[in-house]
N, C-alpha and C positions, 0 to 999 in steps of 0.2 A: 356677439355671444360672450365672448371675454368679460368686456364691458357689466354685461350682465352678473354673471358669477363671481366678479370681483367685488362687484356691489353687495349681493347674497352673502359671500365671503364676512366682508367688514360689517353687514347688521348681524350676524350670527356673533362675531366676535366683539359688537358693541351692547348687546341685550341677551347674548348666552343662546342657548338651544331651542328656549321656546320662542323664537324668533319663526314667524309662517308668513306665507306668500298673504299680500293683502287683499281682499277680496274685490271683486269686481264684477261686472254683468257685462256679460259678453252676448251677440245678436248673430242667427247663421241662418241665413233662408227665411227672415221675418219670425224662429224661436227664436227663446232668451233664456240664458242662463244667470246662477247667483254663483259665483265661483268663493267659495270657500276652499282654504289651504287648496288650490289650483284645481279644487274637483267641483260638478254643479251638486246643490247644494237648496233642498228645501225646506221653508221655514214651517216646519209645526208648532204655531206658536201659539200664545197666550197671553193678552193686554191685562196687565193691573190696571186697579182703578186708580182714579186721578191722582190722590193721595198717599196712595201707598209705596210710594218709592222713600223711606223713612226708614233708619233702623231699626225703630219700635215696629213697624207693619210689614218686613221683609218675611220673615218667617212664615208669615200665614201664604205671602206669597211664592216663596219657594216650596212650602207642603203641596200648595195647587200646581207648580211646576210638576214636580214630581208624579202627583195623582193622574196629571194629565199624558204622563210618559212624551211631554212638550221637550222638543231642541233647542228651544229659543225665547227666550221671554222679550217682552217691547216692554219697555219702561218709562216712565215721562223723568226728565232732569227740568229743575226749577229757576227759569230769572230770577226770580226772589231769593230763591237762596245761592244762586251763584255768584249775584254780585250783590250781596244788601247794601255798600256803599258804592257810590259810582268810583269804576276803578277798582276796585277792592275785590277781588275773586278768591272764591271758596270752594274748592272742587273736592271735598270731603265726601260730596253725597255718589260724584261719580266713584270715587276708588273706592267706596262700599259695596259698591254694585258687582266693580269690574270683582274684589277677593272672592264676593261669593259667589258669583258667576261662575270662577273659576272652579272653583270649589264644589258647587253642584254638576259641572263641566255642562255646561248652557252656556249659548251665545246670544249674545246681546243685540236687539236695537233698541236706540235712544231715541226719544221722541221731544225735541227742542218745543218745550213752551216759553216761547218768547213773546214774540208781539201779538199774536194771534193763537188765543185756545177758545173754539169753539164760537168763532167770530167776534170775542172781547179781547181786551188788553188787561186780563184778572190775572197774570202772571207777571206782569212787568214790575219791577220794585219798587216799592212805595216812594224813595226818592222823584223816580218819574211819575207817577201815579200824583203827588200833589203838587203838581208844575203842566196843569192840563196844555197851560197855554203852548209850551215849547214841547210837549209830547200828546197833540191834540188828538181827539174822535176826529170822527165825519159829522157832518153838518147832513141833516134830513131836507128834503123840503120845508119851505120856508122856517129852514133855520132847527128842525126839531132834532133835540139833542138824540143820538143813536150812538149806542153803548158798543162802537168798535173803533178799533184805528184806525186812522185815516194812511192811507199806504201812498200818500203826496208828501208824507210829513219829513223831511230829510234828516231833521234831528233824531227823530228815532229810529229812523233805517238806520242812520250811523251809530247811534249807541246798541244797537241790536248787532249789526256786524261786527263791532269792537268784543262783544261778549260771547259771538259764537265764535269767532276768529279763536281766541283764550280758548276757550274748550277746547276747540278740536287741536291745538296748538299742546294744551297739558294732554290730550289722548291720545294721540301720537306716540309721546314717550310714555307715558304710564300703561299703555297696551300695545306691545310690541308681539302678543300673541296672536291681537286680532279678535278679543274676545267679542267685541264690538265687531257687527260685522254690515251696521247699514244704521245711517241717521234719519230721522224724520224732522224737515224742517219748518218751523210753526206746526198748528194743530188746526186743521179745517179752516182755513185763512178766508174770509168772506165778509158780510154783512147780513144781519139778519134786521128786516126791518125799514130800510131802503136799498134802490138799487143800487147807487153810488153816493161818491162824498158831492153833496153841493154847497162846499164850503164856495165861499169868493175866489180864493187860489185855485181849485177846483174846476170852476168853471170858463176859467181864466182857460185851463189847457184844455177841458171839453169843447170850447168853443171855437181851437186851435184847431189843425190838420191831422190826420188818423197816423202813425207812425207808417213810416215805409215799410215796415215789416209785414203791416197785416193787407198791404197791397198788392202783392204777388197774387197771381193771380189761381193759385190753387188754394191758399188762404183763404182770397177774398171770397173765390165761389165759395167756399164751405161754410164762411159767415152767411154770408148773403142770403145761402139757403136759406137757413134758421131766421132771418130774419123776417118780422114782422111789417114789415112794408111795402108800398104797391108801387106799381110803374118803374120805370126805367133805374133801378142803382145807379149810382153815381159809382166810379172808379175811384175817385181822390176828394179828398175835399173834407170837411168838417165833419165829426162821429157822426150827427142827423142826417150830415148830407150823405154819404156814405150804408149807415147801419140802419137808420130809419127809425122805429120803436126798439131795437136791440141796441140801439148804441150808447144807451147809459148803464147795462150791464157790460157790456164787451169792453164801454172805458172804466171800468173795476175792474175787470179782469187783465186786463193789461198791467193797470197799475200794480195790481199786488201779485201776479206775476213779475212784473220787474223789482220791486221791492224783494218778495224773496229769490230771486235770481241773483240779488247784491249781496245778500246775506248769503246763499251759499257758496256764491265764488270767493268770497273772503273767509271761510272755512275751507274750503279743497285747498286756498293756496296756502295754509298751511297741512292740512293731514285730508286727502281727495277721497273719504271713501265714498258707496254709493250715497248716494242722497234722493230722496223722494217726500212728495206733497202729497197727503191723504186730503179725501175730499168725502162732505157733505153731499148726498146726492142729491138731485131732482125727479121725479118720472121721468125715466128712460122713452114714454110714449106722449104724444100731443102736444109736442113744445110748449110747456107754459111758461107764463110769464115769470120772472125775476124776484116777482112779489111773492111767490110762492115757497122759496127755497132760498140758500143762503147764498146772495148775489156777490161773485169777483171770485168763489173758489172753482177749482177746475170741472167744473160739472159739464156731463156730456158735449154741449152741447160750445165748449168755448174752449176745447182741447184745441182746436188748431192756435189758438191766443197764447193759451199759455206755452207749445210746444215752441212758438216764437220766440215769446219774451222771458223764458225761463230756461236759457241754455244750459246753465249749471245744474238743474235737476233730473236728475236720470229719467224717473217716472213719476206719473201721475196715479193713484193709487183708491179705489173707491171704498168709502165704509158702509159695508151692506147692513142696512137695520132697516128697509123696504120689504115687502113681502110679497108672495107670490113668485112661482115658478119661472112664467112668462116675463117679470119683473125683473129679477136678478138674471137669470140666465142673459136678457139683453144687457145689462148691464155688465156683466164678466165677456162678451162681446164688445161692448162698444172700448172696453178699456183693455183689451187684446188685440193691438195693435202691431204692426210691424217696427215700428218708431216708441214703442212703449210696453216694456216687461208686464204683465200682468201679477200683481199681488192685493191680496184682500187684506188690509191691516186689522180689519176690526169688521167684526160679525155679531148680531145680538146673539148671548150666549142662550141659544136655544136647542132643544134637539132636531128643531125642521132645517137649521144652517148647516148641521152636519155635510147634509149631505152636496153642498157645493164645496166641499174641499176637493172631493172627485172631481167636478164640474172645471175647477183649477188648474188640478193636473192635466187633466186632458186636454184643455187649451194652452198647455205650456206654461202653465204660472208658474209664478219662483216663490208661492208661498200663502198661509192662511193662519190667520189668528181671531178666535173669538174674544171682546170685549168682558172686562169685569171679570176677571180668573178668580178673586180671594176672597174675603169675609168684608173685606172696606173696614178695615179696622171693628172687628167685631158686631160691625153693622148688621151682616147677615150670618143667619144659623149654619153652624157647619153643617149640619143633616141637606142645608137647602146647597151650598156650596157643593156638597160631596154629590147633588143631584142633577146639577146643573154641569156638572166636569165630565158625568160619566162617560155620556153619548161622544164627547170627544177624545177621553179617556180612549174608551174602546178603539175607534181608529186611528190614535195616534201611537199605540202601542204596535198596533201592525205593522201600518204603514214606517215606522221610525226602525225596525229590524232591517228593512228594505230600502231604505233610504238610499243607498249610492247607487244601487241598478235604478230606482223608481227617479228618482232626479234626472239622469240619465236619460230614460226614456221616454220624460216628457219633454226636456230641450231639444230631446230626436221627431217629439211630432208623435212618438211610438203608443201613445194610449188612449184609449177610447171611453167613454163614460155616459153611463146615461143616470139622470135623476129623478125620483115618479114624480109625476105631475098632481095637482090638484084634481083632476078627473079619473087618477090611476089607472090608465088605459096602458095595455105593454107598448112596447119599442122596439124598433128591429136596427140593429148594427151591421154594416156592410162592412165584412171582412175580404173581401177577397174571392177568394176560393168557396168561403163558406157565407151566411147568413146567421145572426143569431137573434132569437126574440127573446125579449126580457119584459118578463109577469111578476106586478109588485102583488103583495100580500103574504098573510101568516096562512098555513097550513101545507096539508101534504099531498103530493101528487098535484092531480090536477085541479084540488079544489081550492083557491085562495080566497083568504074572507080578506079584503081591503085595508092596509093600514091608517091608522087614524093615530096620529096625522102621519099625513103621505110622506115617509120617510123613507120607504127602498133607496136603493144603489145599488150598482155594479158596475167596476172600472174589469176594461177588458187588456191584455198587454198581448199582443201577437207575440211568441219568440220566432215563428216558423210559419209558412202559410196554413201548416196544420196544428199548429202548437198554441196552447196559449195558456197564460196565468188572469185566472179570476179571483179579485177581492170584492166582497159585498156581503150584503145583509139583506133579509126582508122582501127577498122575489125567488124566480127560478129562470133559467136559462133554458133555452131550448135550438139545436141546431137544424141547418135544410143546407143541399147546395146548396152554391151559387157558384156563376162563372165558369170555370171549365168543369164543376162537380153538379152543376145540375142535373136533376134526370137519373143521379146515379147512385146504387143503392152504398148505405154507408155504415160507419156505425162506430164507435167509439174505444179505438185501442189501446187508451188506460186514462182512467181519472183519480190522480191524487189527491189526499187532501193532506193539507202539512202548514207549515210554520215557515218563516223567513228566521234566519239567523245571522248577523254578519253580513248578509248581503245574499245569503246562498238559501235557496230551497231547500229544506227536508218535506220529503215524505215521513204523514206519521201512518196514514192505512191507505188501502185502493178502493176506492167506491165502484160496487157495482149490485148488479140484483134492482133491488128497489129503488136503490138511489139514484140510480140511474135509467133504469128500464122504460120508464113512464115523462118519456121527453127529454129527461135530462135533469142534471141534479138543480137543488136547492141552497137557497141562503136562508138560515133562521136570522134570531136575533142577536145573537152572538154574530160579527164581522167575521168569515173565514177565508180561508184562502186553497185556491185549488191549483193544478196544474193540468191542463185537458189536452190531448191527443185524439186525432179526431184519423180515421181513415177512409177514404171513399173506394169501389171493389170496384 
């Protein structure tokens, strides 16, 4: 402990007061925390678009910070302009970020487009970019040229760990506040197009032995599952003899897993904050094939691979632009692991996405940001901008009052959430003590006419076996025994409705009479927040 405080000591007295504990993700009973300045810590946040990390384009994107009453913006930093000469590094564009950052008091993630944005090599600096040979693609079948890097290529792993190493090396010392509180590394790392490289070098190691990593035998069953092949698996032996029809995605996935496992260990060792890989998804249902979706990034279905070969990244991270209830909801399952923090980087910015930010919390995530926050450089109308912010405007204005209790008690497991479905049928939540049903649609009492589109929510927070805080919109709630209260007549000994401020409830009036009399209160369109007391006689 000494040890400690002495250290605490000497960075206070090397970078002055705004010196904070660094952040980190912490795991207790299969939750996860995001510890910012030592407390958990969730990201309401909001992705610029591609281009817009520019001084000229900052602005429009701090007005959407703001509009969205967001904690945290995700921003992309550029190869191309980091390093326009090889060797040559230019970190101008980050210490623009970190002053205003500060300055709006928003905390940062960075989103490393290096060798891989959106399964190309369209960020890498034009030096490499006309030197294909020594910073090559993948090779398609017979040969067809495929617009992504090849992650065999050692020349460019190397020059890509040499430029994220510099970065986190100058953010280290240039952010000693921590404004920066989580990097992203590459940007949906995959291949679109084929399923892997079958360059000549390529096949040289597919033709090779599976690594002993993916041979354990909890690994292999979970490959094996998913794989496409009959008769007896093989235990060891060559990808085919092994994987069967998966073994030319699962050897992508290996590879650019290990490629960027090298690039972020040569960033931790100089400045270790979290690091995490977003991923392109697949349908989460009917295992298809590799041809269908962007083969080698970490999609469902080859998490056990990359959990292997990508020691250095904290988590695996899905970008939900898939639709349907049924659809996402597995998906925020499958990536709600005990081995793996659950955060959404990127959501299409819609109002039906809304509603899995609750869906997040309630499984413990450490976090949610929809896609395209700003104008894109005057691209889009602000009227359409200001329309597309609101729906998350609205819940992140709540929820960000409540922030250090709501953090809290979803690394505790402590909250509950339901999201309407496409059928908008209610739902019933097992509390305990009590039972609650939750009825999506607009109107009063008992009559709801359906929303279109199925947008209700309701996150429920126990404080007590009789106590509890309700935030939503767009349903109504209704309670019944349950447990040692069935059977027994009840009835509801105060409902507030009020504001979060600071972390703390106020009451602004007591709902009863109507509001209550006829089942139980309501969520209009406005997101509100209640405080319910329930008594059983």
């Amino acid at each position: 402990m000494k040890r400690i405080a002495l250290g605490l000591t000497m960075m206070i007295a090397i970078y002055g007061e705004g010196f904070a504990q660094a952040p980190e993700i912490i795991e207790k009973n299969g939750h996860h925390a995001l510890l910012v300045d030592g407390k958990p810590y969730f990201i309401l946040g909001g992705q610029a678009h591609n281009s817009s990390a520019w001084p000229s384009t900052l602005p429009s994107v701090w007005a959407s910070i703001e509009t969205m009453h967001a904690n945290t913006l995700e921003v992309p930093i550029y190869w191309e302009q980091i390093e326009p000469q090889q060797g040559r590094f230019n970190f101008s564009l980050i210490d623009t970020l970190l002053v205003q950052a500060r300055a709006h008091k928003v905390r940062l993630v960075l989103l490393w487009f290096g060798t891989w944005k959106n399964g190309s090599n369209h960020y890498m600096p034009a030096w490499m970019k006309k030197d294909g040979e020594k910073y090559p693609n993948i090779s398609g079948i017979q040969s067809k040229p495929i617009d992504s890097p090849s992650p065999i290529a050692i020349t460019t792993m190397e020059a890509d760990k040499k430029a994220f190493a510099n970065i986190m090396h100058h953010l280290k010392r240039a952010d000693p506040q921590h404004t920066v509180i989580m990097i992203q590394v590459e940007n949906e790392p995959g291949a679109w197009g084929s399923a892997r490289d079958y360059s000549e070098a390529a096949q040289k190691l597919f033709e090779g032995p599976v690594p002993a990593a993916l041979l354990k035998k909890g690994v292999l069953n979970a490959l094996q599952a998913n794989a496409l092949t009959s008769g007896i698996p093989a235990t060891s032996g060559t990808w085919k003899e092994v994987f069967g029809d998966r073994a030319d995605e699962y050897f992508q996935a290996w590879y650019v897993a290990r490629y960027i496992d090298q690039v972020a260990a040569a960033g931790k060792a100089e400045y270790a904050l979290p690091m995490y890989v977003n991923v392109a998804l697949r349908d989460p249902f009917g295992n298809p094939p590799a041809t269908n979706y962007e083969s080698g990034g970490a999609t469902d279905n080859v998490i056990p691979i990359w959990k292997a070969a990508a020691k250095s990244i904290d988590l695996l991270a899905p970008d939900i632009y898939l639709d349907g209830s049924k659809t996402i909801l597995k998906v925020i399952e499958l990536y709600d692991r005990p081995d793996n923090a659950l955060f959404v980087p990127e959501a299409a910015l819609i109002v039906e996405k809304t509603k899995y930010l609750y869906a997040v919390l309630a499984d413990g995530g450490i976090g949610f940001a929809p896609f395209g926050i700003d104008d894109n450089g005057g691209r889009i109308p602000a009227e359409k901008v200001a329309k597309y912010l609101a729906p998350f405007g609205q819940e992140y204005a709540v929820l960000n009052a409540m922030m250090t209790p709501l953090a809290q008690w979803s690394f505790e497991g402590n909250i509950k959430a339901v999201v309407e479905r496409e059928d908008h049928a209610a739902q019933t939540v097992d509390l305990g003590s009590w039972e609650a049903k939750v009825s999506f649609g607009k109107g009063e009492r008992d009559i709801l006419h359906p929303n279109d589109p199925p947008t209700g929510k309701l996150m429920i927070i126990p404080l007590s076996d009789d106590q509890f805080i309700l935030v939503g919109n767009l349903c109504h709630i209704t309670f019944s025994g349950s447990g040692p209260n069935v059977g027994k007549p009840w009835q509801y000994l105060k409902v507030e409705e009020g504001y979060f401020k600071n972390g703390t409830f106020h009451a602004q009036r007591i709902l009863n009479g109507d509001e209550t009399d006829w089942g139980g209160p309501g969520f209009g369109e406005k997101t509100s927040v209640l405080e319910v007391t329930l008594i059983a006689r």
